[in-house]
C-alpha positions as CSV (number, residue, x, y, z in Angstrom):
1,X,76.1,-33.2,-86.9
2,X,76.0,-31.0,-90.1
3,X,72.3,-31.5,-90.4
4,X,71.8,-30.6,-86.6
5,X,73.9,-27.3,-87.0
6,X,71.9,-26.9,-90.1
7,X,68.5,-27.4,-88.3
8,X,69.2,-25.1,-85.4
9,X,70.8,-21.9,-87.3
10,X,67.6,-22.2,-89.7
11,X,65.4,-21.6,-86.3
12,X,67.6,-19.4,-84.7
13,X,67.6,-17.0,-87.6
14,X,64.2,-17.5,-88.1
15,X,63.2,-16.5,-84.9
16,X,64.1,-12.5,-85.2
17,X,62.3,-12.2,-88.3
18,X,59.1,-14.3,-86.9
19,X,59.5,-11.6,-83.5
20,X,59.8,-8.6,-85.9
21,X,56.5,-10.1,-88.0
22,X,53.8,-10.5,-85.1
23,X,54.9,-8.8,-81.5
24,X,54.6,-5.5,-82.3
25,X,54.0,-5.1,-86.1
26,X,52.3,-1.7,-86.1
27,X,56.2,-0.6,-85.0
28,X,58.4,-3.0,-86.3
29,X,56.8,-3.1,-89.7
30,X,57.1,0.6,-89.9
31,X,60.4,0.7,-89.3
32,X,61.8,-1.9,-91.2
33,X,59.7,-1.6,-94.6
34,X,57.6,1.8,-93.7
35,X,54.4,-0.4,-94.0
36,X,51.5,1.2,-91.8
37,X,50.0,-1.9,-90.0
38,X,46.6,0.2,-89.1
39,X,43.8,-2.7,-89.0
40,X,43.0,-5.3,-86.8
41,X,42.9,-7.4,-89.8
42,X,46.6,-6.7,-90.6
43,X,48.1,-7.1,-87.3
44,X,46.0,-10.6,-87.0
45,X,47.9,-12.2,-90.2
46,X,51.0,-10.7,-89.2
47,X,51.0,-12.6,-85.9
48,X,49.5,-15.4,-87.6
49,X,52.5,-15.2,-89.7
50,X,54.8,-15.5,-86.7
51,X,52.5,-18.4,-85.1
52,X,53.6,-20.3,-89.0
53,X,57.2,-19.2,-88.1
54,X,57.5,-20.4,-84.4
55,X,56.0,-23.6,-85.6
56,X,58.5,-24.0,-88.4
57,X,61.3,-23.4,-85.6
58,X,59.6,-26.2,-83.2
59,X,59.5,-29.0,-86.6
60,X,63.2,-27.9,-86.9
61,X,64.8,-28.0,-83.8
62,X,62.5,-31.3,-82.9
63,X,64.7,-32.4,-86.0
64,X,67.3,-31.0,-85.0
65,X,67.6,-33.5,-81.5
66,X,65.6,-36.3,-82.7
67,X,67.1,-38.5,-85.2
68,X,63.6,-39.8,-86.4
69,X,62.3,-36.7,-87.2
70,X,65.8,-34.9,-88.8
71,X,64.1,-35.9,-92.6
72,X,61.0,-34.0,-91.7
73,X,62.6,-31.3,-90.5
74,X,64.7,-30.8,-93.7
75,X,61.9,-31.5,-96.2
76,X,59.9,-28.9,-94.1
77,X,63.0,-26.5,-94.3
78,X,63.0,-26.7,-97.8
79,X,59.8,-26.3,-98.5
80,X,59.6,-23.4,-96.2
81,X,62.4,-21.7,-97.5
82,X,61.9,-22.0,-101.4
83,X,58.1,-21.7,-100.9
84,X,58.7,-18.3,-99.5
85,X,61.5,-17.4,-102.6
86,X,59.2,-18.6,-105.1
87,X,56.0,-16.0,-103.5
88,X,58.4,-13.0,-103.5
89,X,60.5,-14.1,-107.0
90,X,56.7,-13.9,-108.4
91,X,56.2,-10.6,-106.4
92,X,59.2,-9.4,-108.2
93,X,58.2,-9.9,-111.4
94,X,54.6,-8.9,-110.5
95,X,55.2,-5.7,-108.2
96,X,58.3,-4.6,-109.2
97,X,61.6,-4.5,-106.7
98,X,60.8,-4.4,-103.1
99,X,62.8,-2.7,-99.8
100,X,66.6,-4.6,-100.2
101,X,65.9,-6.5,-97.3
102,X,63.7,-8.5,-98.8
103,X,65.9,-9.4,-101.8
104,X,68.5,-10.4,-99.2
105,X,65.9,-12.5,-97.5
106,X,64.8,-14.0,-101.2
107,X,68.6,-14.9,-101.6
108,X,68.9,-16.6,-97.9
109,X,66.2,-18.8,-98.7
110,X,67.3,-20.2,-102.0
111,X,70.1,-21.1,-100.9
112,X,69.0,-22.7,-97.2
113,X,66.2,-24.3,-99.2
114,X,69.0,-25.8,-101.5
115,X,70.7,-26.8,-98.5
116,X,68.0,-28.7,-97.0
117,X,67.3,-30.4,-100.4
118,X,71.2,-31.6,-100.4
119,X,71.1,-32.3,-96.7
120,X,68.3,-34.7,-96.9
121,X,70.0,-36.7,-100.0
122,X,72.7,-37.4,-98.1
123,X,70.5,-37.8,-95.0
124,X,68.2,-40.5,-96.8
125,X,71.6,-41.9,-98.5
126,X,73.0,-42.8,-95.2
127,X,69.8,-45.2,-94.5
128,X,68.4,-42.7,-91.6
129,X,65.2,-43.1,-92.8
130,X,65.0,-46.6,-93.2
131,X,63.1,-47.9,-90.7
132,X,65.0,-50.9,-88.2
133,X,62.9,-54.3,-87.9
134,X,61.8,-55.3,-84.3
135,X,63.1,-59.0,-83.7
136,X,60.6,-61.6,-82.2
137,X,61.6,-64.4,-80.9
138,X,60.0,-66.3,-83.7
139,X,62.9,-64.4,-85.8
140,X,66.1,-64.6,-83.4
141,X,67.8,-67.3,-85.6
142,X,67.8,-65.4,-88.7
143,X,70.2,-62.5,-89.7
144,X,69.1,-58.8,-89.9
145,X,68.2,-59.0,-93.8
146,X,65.7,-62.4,-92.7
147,X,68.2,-65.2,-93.6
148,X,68.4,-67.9,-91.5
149,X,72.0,-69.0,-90.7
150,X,74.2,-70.9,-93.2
151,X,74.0,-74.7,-92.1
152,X,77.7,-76.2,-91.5
């Protein structure tokens, strides 16, 4: 259930920010950073940018209701989510400080990326990813680990 929470408040608060990115960005852009968004050019990677985002959201709420695909969706997450720290922690460094929402969102992902990361330990732990053998009725008189029963 944790890991389904998890999953779903990841694309649900993704979702804003992907909207804000690509439907209007000439607007939103502007107002939220003051970045002029005045090429074709720019406003085709921003929504390309919030196509990556709603795909994220689809890889995480499919593992979100799927059992199968809940690892993949947390190694995603992560990867996701500390890819995009580690691109603005070098922007930092590189470009100096940016507008404080973007420090914020730097901060969010570390630690949902960290999150994932400890999610999927505990996810793999549990043997979720371990795939079940099919029996065939070649194999019905043996237990689940391939032994065949103890002789009285």
């Amino acid at each position: 259930m944790k890991i389904r929470a998890f999953l779903v408040l990841c694309a649900i608060g993704l979702a804003p920010v992907a909207l804000s990115y690509g439907v209007v960005p000439a607007v939103s852009l502007d107002v939220l950073f003051g970045i002029t968004v005045d090429s074709t050019n720019l406003a085709n990677i921003m929504r390309a940018i919030m196509g990556l985002y709603f795909g994220m959201i689809v890889i995480w709420l499919w593992g979100a209701f799927s059992r199968s695909m809940a690892g993949p969706a947390l190694v995603s997450c992560a990867v996701f989510m500390l890819g995009l720290a580690a691109g603005r922690t070098l922007s930092f460094a590189l470009d100096g400080m940016p507008h404080w929402l973007l420090v914020v969102y730097t901060v969010i992902e570390v630690v949902l990326g960290t999150i994932a990361i400890l999610l999927y330990r505990i996810h793999i732990s549990t043997g979720a990813e371990r795939c079940v053998p099919v029996e065939h009725p070649q194999s019905a008189h043996v237990d689940r680990l391939g032994n065949p029963p103890a002789q009285p």
